[in-house]
RODO-2510 file (C-alpha; in nm, 4 decimals, decimal comma):
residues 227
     n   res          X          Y          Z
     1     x     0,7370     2,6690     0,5247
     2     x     0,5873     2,4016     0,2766
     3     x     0,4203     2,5571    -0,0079
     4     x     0,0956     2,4142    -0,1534
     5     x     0,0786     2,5073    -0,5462
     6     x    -0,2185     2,5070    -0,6935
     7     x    -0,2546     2,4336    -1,0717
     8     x    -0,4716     2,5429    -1,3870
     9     x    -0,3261     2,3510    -1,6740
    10     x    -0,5071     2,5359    -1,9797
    11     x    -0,4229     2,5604    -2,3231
    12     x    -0,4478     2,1835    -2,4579
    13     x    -0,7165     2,2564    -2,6519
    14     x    -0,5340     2,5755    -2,8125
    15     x    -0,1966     2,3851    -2,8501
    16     x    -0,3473     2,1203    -3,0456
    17     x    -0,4976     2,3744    -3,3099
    18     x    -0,1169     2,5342    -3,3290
    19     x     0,0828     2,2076    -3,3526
    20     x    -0,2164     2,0596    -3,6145
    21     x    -0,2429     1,7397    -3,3903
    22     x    -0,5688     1,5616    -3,2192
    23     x    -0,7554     1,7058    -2,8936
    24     x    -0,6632     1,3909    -2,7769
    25     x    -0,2950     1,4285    -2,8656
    26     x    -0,2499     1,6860    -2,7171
    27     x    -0,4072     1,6109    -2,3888
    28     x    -0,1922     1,2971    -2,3765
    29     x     0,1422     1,5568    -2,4071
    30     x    -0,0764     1,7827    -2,1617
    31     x    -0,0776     1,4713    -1,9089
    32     x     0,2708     1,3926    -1,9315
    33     x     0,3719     1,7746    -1,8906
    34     x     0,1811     1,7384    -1,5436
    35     x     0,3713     1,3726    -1,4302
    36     x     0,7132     1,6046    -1,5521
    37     x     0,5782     1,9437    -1,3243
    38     x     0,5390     1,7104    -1,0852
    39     x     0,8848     1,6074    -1,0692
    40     x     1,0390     1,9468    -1,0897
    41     x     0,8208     2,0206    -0,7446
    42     x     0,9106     1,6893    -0,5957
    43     x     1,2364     1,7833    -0,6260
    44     x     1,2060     2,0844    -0,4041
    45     x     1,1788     2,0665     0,0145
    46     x     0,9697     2,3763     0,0326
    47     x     0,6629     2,2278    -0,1769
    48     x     0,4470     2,0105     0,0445
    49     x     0,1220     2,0325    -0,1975
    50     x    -0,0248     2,0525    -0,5553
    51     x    -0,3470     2,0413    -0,6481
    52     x    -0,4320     1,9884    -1,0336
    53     x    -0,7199     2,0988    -1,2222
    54     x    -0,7533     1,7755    -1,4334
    55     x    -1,1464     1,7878    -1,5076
    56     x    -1,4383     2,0458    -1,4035
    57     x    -1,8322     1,9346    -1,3962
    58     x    -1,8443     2,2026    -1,6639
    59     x    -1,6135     2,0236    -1,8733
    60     x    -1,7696     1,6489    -1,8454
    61     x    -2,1595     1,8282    -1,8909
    62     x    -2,0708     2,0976    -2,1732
    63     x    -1,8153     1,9493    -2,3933
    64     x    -1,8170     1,6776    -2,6969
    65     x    -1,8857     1,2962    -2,5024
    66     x    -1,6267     1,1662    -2,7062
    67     x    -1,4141     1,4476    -2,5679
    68     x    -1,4492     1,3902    -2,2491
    69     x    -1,4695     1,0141    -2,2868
    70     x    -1,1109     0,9842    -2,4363
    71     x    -1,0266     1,2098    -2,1168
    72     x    -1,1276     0,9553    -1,8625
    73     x    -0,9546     0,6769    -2,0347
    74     x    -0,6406     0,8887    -2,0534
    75     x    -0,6697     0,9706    -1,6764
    76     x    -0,7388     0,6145    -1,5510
    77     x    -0,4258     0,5003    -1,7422
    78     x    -0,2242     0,7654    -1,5496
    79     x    -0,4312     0,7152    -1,2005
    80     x    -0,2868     0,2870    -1,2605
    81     x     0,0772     0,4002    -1,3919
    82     x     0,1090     0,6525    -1,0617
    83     x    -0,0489     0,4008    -0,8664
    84     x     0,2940     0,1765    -0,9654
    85     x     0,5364     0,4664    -1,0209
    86     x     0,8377     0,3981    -0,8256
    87     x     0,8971     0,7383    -0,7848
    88     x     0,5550     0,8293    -0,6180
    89     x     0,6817     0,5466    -0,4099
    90     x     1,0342     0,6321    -0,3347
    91     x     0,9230     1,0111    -0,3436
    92     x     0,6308     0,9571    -0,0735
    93     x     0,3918     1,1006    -0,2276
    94     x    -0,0011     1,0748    -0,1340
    95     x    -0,2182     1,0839    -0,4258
    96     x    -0,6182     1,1972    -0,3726
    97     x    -0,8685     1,2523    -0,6106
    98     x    -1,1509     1,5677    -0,4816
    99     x    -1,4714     1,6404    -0,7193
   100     x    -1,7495     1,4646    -0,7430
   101     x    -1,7734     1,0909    -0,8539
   102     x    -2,0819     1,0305    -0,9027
   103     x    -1,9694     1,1807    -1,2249
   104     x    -1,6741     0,9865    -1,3631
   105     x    -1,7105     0,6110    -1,5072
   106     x    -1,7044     0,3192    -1,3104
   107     x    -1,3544     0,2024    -1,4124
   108     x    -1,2623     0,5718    -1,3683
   109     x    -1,3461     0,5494    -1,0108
   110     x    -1,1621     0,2231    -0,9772
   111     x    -0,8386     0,3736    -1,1180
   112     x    -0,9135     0,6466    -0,8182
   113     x    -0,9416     0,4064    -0,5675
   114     x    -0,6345     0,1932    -0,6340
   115     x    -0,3782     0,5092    -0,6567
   116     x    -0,5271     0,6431    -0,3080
   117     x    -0,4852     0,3451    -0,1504
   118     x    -0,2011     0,2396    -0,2564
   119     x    -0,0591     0,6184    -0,1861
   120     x    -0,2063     0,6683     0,1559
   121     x     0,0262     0,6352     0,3523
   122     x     0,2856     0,8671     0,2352
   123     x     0,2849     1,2506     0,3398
   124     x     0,6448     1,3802     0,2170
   125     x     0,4086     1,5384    -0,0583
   126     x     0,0829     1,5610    -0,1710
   127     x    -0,1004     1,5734    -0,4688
   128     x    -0,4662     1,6219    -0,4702
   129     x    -0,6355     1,5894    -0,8522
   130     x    -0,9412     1,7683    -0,9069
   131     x    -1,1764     1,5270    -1,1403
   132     x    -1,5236     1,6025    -1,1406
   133     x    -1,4649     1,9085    -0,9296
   134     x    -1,6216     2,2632    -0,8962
   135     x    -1,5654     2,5283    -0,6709
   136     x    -1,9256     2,5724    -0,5978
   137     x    -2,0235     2,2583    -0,5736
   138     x    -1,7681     2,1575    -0,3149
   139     x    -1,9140     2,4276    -0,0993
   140     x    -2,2634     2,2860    -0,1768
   141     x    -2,1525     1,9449    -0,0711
   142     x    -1,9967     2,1094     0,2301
   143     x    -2,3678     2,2405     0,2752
   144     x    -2,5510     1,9274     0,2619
   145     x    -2,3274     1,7085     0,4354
   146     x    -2,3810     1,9518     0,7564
   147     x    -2,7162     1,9745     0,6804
   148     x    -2,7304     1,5751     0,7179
   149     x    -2,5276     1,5624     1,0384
   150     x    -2,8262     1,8114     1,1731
   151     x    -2,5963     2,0944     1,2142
   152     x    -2,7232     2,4127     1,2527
   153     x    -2,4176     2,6169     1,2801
   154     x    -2,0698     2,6027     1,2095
   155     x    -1,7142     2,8617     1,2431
   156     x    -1,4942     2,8493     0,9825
   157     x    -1,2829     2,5676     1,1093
   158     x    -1,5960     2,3712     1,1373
   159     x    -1,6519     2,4004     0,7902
   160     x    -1,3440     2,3726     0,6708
   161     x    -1,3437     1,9830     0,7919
   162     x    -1,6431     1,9477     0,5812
   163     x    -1,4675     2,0446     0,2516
   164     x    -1,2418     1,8191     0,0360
   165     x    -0,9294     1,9193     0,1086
   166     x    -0,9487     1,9484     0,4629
   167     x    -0,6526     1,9404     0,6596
   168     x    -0,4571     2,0694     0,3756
   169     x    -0,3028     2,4704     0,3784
   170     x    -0,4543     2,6714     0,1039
   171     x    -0,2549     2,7250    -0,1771
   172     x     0,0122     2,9537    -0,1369
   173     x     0,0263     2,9719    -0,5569
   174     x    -0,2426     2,9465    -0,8312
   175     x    -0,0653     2,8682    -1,1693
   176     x    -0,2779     2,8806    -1,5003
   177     x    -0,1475     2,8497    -1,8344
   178     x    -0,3308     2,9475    -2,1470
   179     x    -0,3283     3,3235    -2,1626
   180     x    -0,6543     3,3412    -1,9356
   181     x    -0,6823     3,5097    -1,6183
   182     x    -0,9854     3,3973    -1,4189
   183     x    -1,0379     3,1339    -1,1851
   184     x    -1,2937     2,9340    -1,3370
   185     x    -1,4847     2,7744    -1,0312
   186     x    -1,1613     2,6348    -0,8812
   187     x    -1,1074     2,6065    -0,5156
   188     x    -1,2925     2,9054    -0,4281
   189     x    -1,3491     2,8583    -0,0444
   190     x    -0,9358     2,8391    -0,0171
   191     x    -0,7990     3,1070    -0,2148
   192     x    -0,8598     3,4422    -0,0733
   193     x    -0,5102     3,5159    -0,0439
   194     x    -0,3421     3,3424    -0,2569
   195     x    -0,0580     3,4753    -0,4766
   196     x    -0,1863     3,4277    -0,9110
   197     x     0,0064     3,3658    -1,1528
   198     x    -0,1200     3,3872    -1,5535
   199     x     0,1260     3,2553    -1,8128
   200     x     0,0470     3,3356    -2,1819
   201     x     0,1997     2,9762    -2,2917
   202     x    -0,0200     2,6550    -2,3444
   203     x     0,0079     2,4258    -2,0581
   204     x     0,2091     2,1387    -2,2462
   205     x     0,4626     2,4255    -2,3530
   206     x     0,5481     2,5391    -1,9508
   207     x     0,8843     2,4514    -1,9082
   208     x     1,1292     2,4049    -1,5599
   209     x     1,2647     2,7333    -1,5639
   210     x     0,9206     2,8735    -1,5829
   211     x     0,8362     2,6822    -1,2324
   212     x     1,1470     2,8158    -1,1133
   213     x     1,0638     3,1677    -1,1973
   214     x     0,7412     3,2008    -1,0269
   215     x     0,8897     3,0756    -0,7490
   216     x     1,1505     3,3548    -0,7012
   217     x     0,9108     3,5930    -0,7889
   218     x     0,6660     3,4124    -0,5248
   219     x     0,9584     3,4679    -0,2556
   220     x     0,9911     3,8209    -0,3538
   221     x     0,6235     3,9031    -0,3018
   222     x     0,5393     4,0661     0,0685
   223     x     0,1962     3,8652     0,1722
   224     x     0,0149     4,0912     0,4673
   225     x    -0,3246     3,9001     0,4763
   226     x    -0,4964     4,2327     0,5595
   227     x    -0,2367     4,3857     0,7591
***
């Protein structure tokens, strides 16, 4: 069994007002904190997936433009270093980008395209980054594309090859940081049973030995699916 791990990194925000440093700051400590989480789970056979909640559509259209613009420039520059990163190379690991990109800057969407293909074809694990993405609207796009290919009815594996992720296992965890316990529009169609996991520290703050913990506890959970 390979798990996929699904990640809500929240708290930047809130860690910068406790540490008295920048948004921008801080989101630069909360990107290296994911590269680092990454490692940890690289490191371990039985984790096949993670998918991180980098940027929602509520985030680019509700918060401060020069906010959100310092995000994207922070993201490209990971999206080029990963894109190089010996150890996504010598690690195998397949990078792709899910949301919508009609929403991120040009250069943003150049950064995208250079770590996917440069990533694509390694499988030993993968890490899907959700820019640009909400739950909603991935169904909605799941929608309309059918609706263009003149379909007029689909199952549920049907639909599933419509959706971003397809051909990837749900998540078997949802992590998010920050103290908050809801979902916030994040892969909605795939996490019906799905084991959560709320941590009251600020996402840069999450540490190996929390990782490890939810893992045990994962493995100590009984998961009946309805039975």
């Amino acid at each position: 069994m390979r798990l996929h791990i699904a990640i809500i990194p929240d708290g930047n925000r809130r860690y910068a007002a406790k540490r008295g440093i920048t948004y921008v700051e801080a989101y630069r400590e909360g990107i290296d904190k994911a590269e680092e989480v990454l490692d940890w789970l690289s490191e371990r056979a039985d984790v096949g997936h993670v998918t991180l909640f980098a940027l929602s559509t509520e985030n680019i259209s509700k918060r401060d433009r020069g906010e959100v613009g310092a995000l994207f420039r922070l993201i490209s520059g990971k999206l080029d270093e990963l894109a190089d990163s010996e150890k996504v190379h010598s690690r195998n690991v397949r990078v792709r980008i899910i949301g919508r990109r009609a929403l991120l800057p040009d250069y943003l969407v150049r950064s995208i395209e250079r770590v996917e293909a440069a990533t694509a074809g390694y499988s030993r694990l993968g890490l899907n980054i959700a820019l640009g993405y909400g739950g909603r609207d991935e169904i909605i796009d799941a929608v309309n594309r059918a609706l263009s290919a003149g379909v007029s009815r689909l199952d549920e594996g049907g639909f599933r090859r419509l959706l971003y992720l397809d051909g990837v296992p749900d998540p078997d965890i949802l992590i998010r940081t920050g103290g908050e316990k809801r979902i916030s529009n994040f892969l909605l169609f795939y996490i019906s049973y799905t084991e959560l996991f709320f941590l009251d520290k600020y996402w840069p703050e999450l540490t190996r030995d929390d990782i490890a913990y939810i893992l045990d506890e994962f493995y100590r959970r009984q998961r009946r699916y309805g039975k």
